[in-house]
C-alpha positions in Angstrom: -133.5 -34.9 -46.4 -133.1 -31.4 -48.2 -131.0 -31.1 -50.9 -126.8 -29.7 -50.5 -127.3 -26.0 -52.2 -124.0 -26.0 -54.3 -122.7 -22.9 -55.9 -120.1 -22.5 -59.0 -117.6 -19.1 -59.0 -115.0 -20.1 -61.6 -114.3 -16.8 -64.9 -114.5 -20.2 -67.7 -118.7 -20.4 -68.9 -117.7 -23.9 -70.5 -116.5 -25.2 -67.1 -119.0 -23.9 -64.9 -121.9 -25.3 -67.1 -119.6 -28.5 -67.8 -119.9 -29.0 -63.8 -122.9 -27.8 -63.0 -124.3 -30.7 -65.8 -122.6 -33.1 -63.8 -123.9 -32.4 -60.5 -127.4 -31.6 -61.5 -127.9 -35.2 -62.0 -127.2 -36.1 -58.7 -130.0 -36.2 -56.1 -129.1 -34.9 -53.1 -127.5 -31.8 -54.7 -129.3 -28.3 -55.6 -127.2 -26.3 -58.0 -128.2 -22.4 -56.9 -126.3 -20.5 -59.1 -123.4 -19.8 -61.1 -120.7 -16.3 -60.5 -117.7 -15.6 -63.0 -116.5 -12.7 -60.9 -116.6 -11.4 -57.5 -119.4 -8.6 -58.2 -121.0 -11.6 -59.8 -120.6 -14.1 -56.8 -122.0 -11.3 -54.9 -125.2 -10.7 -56.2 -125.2 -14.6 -56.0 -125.3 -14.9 -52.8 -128.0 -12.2 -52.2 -130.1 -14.4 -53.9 -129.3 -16.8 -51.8 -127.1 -19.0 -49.8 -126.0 -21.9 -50.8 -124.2 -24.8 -48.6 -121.0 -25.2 -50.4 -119.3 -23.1 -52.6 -117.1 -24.0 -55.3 -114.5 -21.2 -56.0 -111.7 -21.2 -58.7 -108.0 -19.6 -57.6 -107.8 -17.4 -61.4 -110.6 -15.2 -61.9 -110.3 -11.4 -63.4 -110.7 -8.8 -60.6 -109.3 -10.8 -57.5 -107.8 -14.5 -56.3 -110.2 -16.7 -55.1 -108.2 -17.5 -52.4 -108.7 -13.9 -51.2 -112.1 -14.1 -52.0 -112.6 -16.8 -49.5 -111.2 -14.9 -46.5 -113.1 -11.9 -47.4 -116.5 -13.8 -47.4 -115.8 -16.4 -44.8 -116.4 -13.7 -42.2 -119.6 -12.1 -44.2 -121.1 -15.7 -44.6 -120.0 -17.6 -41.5 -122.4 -20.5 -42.8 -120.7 -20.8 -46.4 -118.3 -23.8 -46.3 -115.8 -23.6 -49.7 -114.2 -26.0 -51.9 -111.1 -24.7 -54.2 -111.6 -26.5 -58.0 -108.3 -25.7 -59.7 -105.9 -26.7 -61.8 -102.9 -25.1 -59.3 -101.4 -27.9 -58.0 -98.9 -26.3 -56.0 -98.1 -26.6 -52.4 -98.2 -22.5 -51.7 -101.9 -22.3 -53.0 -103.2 -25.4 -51.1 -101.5 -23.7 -47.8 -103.2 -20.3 -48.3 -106.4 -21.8 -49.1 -106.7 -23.4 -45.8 -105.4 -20.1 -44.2 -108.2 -18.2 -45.9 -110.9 -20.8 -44.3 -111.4 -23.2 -47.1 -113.0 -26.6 -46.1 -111.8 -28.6 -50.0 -108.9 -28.0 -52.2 -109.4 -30.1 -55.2 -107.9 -30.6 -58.6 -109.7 -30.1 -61.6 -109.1 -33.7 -63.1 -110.7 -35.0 -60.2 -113.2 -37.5 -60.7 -117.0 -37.0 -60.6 -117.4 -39.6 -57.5 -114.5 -37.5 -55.4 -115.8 -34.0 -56.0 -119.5 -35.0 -54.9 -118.0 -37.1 -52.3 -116.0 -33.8 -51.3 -119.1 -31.8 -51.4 -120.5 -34.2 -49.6 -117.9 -34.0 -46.9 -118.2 -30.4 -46.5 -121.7 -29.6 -46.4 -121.4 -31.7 -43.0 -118.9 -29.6 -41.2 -115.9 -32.1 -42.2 -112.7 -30.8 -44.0 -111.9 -32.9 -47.2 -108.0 -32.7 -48.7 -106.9 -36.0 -50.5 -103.4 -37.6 -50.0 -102.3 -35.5 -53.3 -103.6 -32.2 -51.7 -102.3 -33.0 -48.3 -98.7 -34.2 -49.2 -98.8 -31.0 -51.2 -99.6 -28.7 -47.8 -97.1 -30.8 -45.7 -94.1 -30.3 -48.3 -95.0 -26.3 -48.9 -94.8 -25.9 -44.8 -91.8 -27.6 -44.6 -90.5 -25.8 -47.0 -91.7 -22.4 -45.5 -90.2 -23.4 -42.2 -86.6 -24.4 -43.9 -86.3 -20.8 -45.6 -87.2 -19.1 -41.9 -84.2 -21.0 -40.1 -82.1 -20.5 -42.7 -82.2 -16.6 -42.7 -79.5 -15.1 -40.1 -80.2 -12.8 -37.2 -78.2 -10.0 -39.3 -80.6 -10.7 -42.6 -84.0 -10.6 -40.6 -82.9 -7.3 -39.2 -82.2 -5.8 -42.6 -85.8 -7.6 -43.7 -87.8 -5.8 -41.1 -86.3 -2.4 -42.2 -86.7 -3.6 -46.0 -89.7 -3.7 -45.1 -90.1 -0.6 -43.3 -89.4 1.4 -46.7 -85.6 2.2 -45.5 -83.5 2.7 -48.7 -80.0 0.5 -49.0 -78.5 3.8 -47.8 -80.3 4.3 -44.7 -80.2 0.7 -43.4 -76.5 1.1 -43.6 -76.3 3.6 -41.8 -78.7 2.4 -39.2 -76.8 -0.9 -38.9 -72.9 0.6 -38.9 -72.5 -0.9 -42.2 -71.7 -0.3 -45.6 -74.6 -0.1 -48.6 -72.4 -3.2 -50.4 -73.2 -5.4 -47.1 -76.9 -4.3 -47.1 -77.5 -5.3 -50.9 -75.6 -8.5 -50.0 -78.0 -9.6 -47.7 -80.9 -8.6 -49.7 -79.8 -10.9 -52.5 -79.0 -13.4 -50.3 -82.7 -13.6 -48.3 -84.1 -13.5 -51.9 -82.2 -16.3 -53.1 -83.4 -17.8 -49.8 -86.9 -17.6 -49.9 -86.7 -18.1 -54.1 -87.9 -14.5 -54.8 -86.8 -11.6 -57.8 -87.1 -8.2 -56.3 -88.0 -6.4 -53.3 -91.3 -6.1 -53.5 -91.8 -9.9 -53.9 -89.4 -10.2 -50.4 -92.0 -8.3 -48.4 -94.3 -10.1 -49.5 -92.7 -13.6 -48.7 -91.9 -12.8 -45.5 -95.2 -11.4 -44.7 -96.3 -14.7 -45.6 -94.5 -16.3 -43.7 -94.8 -14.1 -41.0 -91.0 -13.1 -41.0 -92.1 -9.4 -40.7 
């Protein structure tokens, strides 16, 4: 049986070499190459393409998570696994919307991240009881803060979002600029967000807008 082709992307040298140690004594698995960045990863997979990749969310010049959608749809074949230390609901969510296979914590043990690997190469998704619980909570959250915004509040979102100042949307709606700014503080408190810019990009997210 050929050997899983297993790739590392993560910015930290120590870590990448730390893991690629560890795998390299297992059998079945091929480590291919390492990437600390995305021009890095890259120029990695022009050399050529491994099974699984293992992609960090923190790296300099863009998210991994981002990374992952961008290259999902240039290397169909790819599958990824997220190694992180982000144990947070919102990341484990967006990873799976970007196309990752694995979302896996960086204190997980050696036996569960080849087992994970092993998992992926086939095809099969692989998101423990942590990960999963995580994902499950974050959605239910997400779904909570859509209900709980009015029919008055997404209106003044969507033109928020258009670029409409206070003054204009108060206008548009036959309201004053006080009422405006009180539903904008009110959606952010909401959807647990500091300005505007963060607001658009919450509700874009969840696909409020």
């Amino acid at each position: 049986m050929s050997k899983i082709k297993v790739a590392i992307v993560d910015d930290h040298q120590l870590f990448r070499e730390g893991i690629a140690s560890l795998l390299a004594k297992n059998e079945e698995l091929e480590i291919v190459g390492e990437a600390d960045s995305q021009t890095a990863f890259y120029e990695l997979m022009e050399s050529g393409t491994p099974h699984v990749v293992l992609m960090d969310i923190s790296m300099p010049d863009i998210s991994g998570l981002d990374l992952i959608r961008i290259a999902r749809d240039k290397y169909p074949l790819v599958k990824f696994i997220v190694l992180t230390m982000h144990a947070e609901g919102q990341y484990v969510v967006k990873a799976v919307r970007n196309g990752a296979h694995g979302y896996l914590i960086k204190n997980a043990d050696e036996q569960e991240l080849i087992s994970a690997i092993r998992q992926v190469a086939l095809g099969r998704k692989h998101f423990n009881n942590e990960i999963s619980n995580l994902m499950i909570g974050n959605i239910a959250i997400e779904g909570e803060a859509h209900k709980r915004l009015s029919d008055r509040e997404l209106e003044v979102l969507e033109l928020v979002s258009e670029g409409k100042t206070t003054k204009e949307i108060a206008d548009q709606l036959f309201v004053s600029s006080r009422t405006v700014e009180t539903h904008r503080v009110n959606m952010m408190k909401k959807l647990g967000v500091q300005n505007s810019a963060e607001l658009i990009k919450k509700a874009a997210h969840l696909k409020l807008i």
